[in-house]
Jmol script that loads the backbone (N, CA, C; Angstrom):
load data "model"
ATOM      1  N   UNK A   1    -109.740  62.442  86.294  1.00  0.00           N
ATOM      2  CA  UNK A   1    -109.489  63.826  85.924  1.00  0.00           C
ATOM      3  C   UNK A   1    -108.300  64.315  86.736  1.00  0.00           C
ATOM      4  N   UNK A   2    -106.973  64.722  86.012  1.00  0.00           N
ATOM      5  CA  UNK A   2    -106.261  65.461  86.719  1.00  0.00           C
ATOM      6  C   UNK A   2    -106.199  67.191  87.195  1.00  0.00           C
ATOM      7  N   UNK A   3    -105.415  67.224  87.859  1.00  0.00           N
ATOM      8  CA  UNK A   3    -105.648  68.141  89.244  1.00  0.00           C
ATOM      9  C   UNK A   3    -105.983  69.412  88.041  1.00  0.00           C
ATOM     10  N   UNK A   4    -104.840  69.762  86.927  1.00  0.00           N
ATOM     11  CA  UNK A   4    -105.083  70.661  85.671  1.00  0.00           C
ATOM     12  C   UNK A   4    -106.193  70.932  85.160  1.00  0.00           C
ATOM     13  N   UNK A   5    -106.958  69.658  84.779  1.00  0.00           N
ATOM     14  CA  UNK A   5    -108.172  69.777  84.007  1.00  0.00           C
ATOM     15  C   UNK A   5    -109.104  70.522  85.176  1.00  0.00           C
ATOM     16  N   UNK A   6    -109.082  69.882  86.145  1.00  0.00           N
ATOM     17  CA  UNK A   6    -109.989  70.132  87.424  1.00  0.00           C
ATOM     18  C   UNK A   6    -110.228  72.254  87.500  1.00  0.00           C
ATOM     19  N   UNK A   7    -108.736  72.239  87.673  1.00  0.00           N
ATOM     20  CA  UNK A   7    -108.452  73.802  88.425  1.00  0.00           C
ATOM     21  C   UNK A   7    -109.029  74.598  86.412  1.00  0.00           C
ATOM     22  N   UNK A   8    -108.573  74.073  85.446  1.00  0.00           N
ATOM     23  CA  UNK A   8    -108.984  74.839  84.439  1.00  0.00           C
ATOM     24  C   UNK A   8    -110.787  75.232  84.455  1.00  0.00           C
ATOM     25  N   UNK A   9    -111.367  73.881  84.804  1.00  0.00           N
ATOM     26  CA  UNK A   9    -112.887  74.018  84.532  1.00  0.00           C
ATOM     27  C   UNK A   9    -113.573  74.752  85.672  1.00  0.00           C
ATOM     28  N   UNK A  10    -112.557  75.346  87.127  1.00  0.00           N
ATOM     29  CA  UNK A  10    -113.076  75.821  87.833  1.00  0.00           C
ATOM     30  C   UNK A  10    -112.484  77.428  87.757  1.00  0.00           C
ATOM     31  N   UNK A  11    -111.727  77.713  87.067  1.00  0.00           N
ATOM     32  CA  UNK A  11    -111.059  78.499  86.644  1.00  0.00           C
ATOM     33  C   UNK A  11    -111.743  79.347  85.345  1.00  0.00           C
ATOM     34  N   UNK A  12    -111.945  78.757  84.490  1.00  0.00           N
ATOM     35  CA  UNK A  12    -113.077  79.307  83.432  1.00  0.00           C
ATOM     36  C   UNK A  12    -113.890  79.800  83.566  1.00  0.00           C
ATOM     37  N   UNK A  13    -115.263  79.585  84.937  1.00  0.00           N
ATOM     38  CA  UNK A  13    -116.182  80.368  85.220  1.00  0.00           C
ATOM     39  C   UNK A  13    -116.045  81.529  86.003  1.00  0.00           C
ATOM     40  N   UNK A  14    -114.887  81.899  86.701  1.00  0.00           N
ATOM     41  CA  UNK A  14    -114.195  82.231  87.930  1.00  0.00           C
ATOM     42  C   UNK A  14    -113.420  83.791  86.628  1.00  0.00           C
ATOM     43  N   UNK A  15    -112.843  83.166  85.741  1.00  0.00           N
ATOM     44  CA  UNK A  15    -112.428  84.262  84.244  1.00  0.00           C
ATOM     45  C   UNK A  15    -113.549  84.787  83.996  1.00  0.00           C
ATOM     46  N   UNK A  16    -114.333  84.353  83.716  1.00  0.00           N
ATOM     47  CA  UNK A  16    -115.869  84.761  82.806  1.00  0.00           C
ATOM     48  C   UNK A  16    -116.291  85.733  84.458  1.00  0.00           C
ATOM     49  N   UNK A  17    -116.655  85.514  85.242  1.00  0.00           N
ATOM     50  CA  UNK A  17    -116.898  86.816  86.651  1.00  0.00           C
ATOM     51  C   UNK A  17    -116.266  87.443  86.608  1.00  0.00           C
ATOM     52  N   UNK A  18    -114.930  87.639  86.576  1.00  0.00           N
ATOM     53  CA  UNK A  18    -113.934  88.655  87.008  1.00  0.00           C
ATOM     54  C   UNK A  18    -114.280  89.059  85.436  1.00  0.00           C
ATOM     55  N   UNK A  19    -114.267  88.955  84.006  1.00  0.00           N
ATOM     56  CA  UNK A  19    -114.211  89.806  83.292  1.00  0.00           C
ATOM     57  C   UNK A  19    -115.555  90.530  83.060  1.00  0.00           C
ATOM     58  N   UNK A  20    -116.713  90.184  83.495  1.00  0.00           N
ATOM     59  CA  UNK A  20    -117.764  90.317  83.588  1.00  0.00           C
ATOM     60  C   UNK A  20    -117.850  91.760  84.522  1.00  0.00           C
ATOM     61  N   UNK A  21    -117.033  91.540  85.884  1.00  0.00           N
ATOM     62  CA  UNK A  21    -117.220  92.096  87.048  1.00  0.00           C
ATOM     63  C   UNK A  21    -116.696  93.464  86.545  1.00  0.00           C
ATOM     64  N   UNK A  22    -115.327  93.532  85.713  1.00  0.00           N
ATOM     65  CA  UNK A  22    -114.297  94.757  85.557  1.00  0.00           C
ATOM     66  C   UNK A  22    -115.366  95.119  84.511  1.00  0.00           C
ATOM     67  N   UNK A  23    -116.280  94.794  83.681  1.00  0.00           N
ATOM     68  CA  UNK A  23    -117.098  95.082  82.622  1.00  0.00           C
ATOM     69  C   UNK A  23    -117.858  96.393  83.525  1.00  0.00           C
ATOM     70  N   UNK A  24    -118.731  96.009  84.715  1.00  0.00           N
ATOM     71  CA  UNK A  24    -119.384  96.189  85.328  1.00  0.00           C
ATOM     72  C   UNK A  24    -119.132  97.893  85.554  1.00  0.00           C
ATOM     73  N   UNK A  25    -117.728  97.650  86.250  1.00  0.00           N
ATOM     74  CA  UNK A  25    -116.685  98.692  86.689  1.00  0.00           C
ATOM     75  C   UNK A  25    -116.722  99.780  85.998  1.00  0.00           C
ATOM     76  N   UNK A  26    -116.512  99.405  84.910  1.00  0.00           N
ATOM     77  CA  UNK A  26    -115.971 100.346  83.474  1.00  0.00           C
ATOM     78  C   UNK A  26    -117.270 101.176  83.637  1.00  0.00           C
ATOM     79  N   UNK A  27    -118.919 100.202  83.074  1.00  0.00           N
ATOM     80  CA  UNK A  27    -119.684 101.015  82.815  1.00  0.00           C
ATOM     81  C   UNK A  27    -120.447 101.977  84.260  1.00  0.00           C
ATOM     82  N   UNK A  28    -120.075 101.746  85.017  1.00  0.00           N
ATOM     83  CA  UNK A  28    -120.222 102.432  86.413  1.00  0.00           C
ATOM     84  C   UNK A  28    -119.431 103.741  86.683  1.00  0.00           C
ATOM     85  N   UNK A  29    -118.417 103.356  86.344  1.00  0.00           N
ATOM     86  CA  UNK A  29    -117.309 104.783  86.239  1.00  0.00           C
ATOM     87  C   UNK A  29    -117.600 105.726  85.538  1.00  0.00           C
ATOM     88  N   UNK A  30    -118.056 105.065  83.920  1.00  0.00           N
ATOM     89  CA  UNK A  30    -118.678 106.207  82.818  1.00  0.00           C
ATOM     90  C   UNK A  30    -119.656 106.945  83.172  1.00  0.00           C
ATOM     91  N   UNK A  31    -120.817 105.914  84.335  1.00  0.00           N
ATOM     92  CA  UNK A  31    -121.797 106.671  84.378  1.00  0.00           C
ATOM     93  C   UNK A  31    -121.464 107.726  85.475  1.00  0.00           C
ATOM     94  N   UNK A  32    -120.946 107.208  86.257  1.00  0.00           N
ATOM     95  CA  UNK A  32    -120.703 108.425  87.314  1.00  0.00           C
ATOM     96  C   UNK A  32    -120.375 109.533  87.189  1.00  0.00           C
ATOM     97  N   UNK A  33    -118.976 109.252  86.363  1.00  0.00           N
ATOM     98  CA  UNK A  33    -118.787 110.255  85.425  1.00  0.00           C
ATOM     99  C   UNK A  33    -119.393 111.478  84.755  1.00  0.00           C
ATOM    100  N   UNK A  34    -120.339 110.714  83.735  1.00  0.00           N
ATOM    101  CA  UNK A  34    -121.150 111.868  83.178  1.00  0.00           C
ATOM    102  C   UNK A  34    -122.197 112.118  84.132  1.00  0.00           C
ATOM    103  N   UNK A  35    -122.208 111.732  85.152  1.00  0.00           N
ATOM    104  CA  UNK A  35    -123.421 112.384  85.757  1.00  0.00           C
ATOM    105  C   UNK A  35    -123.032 113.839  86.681  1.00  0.00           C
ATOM    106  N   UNK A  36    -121.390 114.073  86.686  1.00  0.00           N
ATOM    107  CA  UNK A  36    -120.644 115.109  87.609  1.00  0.00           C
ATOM    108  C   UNK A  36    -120.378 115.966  86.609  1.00  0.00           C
ATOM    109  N   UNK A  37    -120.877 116.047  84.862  1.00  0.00           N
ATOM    110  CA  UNK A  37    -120.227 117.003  84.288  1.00  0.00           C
ATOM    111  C   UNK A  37    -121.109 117.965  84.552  1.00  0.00           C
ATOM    112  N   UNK A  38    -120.484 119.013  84.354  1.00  0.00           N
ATOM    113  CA  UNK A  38    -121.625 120.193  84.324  1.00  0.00           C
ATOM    114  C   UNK A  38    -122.174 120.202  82.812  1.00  0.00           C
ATOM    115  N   UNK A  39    -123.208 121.206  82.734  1.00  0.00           N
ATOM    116  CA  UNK A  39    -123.713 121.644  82.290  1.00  0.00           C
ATOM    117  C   UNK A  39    -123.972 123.127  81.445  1.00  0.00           C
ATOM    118  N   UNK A  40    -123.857 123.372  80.088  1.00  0.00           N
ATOM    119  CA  UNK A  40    -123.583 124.324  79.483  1.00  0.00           C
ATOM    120  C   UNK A  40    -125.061 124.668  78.776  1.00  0.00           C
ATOM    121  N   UNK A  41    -125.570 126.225  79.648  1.00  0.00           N
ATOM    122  CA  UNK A  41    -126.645 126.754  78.661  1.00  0.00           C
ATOM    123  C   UNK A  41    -125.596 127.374  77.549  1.00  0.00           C
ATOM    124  N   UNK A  42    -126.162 127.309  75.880  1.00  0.00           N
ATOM    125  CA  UNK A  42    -125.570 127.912  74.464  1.00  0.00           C
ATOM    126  C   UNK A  42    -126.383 128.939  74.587  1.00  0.00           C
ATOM    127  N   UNK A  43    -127.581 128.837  74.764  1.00  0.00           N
ATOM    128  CA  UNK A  43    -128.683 130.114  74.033  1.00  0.00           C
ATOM    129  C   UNK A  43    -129.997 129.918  75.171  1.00  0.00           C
ATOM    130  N   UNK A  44    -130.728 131.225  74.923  1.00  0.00           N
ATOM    131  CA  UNK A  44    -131.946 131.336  75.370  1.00  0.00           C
ATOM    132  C   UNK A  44    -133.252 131.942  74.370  1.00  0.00           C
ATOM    133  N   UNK A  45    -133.643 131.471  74.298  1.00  0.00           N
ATOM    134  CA  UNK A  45    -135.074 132.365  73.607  1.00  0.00           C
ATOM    135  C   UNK A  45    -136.459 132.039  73.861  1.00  0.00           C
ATOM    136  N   UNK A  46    -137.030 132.893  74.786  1.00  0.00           N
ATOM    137  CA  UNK A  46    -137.933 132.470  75.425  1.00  0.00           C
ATOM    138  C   UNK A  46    -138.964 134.086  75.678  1.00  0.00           C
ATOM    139  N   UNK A  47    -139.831 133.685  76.386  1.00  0.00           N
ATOM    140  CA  UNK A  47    -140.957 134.877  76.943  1.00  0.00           C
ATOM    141  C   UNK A  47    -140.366 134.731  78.295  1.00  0.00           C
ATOM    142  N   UNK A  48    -139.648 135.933  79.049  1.00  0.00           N
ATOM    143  CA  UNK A  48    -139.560 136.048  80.221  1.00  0.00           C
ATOM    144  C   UNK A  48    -140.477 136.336  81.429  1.00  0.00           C
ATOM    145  N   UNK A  49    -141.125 134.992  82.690  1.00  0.00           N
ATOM    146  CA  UNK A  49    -141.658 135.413  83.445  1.00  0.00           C
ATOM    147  C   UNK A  49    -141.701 136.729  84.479  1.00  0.00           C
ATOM    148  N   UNK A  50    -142.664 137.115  85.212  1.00  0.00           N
ATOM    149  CA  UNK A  50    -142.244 137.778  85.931  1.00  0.00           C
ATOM    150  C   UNK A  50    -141.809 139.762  85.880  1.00  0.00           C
ATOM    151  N   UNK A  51    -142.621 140.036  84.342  1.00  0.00           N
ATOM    152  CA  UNK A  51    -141.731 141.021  84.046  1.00  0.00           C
ATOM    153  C   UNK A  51    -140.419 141.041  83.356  1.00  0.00           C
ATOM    154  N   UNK A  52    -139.771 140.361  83.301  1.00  0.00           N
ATOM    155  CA  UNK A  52    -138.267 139.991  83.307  1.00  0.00           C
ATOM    156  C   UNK A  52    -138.181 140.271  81.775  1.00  0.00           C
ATOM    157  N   UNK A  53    -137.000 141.125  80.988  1.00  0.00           N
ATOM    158  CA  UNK A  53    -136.727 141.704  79.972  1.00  0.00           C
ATOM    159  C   UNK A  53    -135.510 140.738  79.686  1.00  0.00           C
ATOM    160  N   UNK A  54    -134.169 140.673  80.501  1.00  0.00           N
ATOM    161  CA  UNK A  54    -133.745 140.417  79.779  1.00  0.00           C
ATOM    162  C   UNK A  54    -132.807 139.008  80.550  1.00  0.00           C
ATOM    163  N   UNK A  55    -132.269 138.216  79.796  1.00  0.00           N
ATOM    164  CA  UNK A  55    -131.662 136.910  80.398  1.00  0.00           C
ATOM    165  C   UNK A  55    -130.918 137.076  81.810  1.00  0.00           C
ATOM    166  N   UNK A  56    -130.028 137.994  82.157  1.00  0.00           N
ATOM    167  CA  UNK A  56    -129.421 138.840  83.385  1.00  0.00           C
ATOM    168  C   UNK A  56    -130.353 138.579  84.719  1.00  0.00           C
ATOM    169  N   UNK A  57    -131.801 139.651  84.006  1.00  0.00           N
ATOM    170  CA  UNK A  57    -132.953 139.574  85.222  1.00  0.00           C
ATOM    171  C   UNK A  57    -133.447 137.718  85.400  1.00  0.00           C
ATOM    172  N   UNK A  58    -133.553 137.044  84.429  1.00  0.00           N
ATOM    173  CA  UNK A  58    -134.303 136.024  84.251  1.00  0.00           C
ATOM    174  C   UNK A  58    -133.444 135.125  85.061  1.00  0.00           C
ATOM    175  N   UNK A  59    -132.184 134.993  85.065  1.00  0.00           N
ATOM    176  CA  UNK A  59    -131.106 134.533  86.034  1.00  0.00           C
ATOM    177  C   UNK A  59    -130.996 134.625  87.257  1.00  0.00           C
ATOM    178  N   UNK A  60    -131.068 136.142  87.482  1.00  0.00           N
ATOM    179  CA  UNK A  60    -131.777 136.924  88.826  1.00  0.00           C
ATOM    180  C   UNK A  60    -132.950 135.994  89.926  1.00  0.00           C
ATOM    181  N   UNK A  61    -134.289 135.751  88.961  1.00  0.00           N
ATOM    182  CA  UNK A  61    -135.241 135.415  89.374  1.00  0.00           C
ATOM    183  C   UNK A  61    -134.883 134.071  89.579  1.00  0.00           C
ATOM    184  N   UNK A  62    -134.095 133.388  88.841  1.00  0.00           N
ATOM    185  CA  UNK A  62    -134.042 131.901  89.312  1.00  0.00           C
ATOM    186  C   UNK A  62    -133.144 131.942  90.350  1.00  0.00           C
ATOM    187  N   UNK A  63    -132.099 132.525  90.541  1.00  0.00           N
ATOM    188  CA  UNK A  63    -130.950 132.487  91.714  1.00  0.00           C
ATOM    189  C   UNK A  63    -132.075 132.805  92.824  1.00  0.00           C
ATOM    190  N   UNK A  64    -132.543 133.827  92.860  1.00  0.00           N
ATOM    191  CA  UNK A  64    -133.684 134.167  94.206  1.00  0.00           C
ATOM    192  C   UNK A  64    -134.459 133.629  94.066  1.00  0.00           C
ATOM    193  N   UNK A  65    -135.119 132.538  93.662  1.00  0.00           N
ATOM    194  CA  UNK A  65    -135.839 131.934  93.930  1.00  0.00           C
ATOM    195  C   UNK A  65    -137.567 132.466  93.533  1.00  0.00           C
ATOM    196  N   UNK A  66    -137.683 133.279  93.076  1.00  0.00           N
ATOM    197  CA  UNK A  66    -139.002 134.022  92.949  1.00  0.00           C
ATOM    198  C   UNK A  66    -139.980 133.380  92.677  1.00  0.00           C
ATOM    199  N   UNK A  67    -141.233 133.421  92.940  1.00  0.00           N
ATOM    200  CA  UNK A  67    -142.533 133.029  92.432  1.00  0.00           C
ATOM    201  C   UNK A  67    -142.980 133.667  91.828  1.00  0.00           C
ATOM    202  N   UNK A  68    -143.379 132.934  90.768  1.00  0.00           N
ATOM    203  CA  UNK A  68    -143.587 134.583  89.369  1.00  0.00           C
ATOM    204  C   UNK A  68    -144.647 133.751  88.661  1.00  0.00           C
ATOM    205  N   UNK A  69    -145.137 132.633  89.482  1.00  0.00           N
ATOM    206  CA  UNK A  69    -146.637 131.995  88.877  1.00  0.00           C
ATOM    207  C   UNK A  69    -147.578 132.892  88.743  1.00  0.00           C
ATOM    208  N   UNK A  70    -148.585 132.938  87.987  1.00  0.00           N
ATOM    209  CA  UNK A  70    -149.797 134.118  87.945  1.00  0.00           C
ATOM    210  C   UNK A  70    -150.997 133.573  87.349  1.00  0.00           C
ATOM    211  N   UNK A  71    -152.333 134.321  87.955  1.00  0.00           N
ATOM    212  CA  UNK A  71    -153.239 133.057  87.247  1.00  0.00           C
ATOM    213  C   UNK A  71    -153.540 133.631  85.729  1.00  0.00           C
ATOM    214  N   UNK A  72    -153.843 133.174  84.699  1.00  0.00           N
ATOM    215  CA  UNK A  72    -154.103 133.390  83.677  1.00  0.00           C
ATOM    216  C   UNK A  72    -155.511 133.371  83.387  1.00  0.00           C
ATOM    217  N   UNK A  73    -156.036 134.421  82.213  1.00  0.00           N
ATOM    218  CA  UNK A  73    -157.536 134.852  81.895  1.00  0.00           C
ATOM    219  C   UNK A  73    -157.665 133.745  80.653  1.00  0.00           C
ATOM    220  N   UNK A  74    -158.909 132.823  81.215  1.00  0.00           N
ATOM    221  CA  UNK A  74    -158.862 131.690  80.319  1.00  0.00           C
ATOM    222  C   UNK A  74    -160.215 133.063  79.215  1.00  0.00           C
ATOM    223  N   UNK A  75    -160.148 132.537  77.768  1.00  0.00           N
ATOM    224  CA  UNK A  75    -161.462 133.627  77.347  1.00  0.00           C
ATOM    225  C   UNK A  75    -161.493 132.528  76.021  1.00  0.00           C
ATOM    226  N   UNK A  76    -162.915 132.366  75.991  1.00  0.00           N
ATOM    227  CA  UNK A  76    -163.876 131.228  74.829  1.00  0.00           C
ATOM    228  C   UNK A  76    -163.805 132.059  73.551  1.00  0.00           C
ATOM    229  N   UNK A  77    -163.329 131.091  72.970  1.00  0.00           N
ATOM    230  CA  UNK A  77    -163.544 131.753  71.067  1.00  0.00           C
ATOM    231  C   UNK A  77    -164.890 130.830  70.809  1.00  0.00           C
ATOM    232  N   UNK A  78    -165.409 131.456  70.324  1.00  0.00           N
ATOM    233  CA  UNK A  78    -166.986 131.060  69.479  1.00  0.00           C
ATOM    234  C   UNK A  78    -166.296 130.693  68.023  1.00  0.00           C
ATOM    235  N   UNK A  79    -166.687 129.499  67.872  1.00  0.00           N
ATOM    236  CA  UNK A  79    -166.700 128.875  66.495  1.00  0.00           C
ATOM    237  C   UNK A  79    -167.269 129.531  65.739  1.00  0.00           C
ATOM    238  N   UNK A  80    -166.910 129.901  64.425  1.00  0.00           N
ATOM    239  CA  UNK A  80    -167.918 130.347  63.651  1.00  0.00           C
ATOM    240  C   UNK A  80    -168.573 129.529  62.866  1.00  0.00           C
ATOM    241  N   UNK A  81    -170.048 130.063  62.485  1.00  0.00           N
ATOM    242  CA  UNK A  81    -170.926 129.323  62.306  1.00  0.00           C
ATOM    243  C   UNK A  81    -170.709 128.312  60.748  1.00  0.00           C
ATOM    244  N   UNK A  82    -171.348 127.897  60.531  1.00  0.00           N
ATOM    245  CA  UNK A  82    -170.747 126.646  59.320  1.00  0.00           C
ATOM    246  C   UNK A  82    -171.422 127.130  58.075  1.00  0.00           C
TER     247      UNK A  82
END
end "model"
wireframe off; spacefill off
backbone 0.3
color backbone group
């Protein structure tokens, strides 16, 4: 086997890593990427905790941090009869 054939067949697997590796790269970058975009609320429509009327206040309460958990009145509906 000359020195050519030699360096090609060690050379081929050595191509196949490095294109493999920049593969790697690419999809690493993308992800990083989208993981730094921000984020766009479009709309809200919801029941505001807390009292809270309108999206402004509801913004409010999340910037401060509020606790606006509350316990809720569990109440039994009776089946009606058959």
């Amino acid at each position: 086997m000359d020195n050519n054939a030699r360096d090609n067949k060690i050379a081929s697997p050595l191509k196949r890593a490095l294109k493999a590796v920049r593969g790697m790269r690419t999809k690493l970058e993308t992800i990083e990427r989208s993981s730094k975009e921000p984020i766009a609320i479009v709309g809200i429509g919801c029941r505001f905790p807390g009292n809270v009327n309108t999206p402004e206040q509801f913004w409010k309460l999340l910037r401060d941090g509020v606790d606006v958990n509350v316990k809720t009145v569990t109440i039994e509906v009776q089946k009606p009869p058959k």
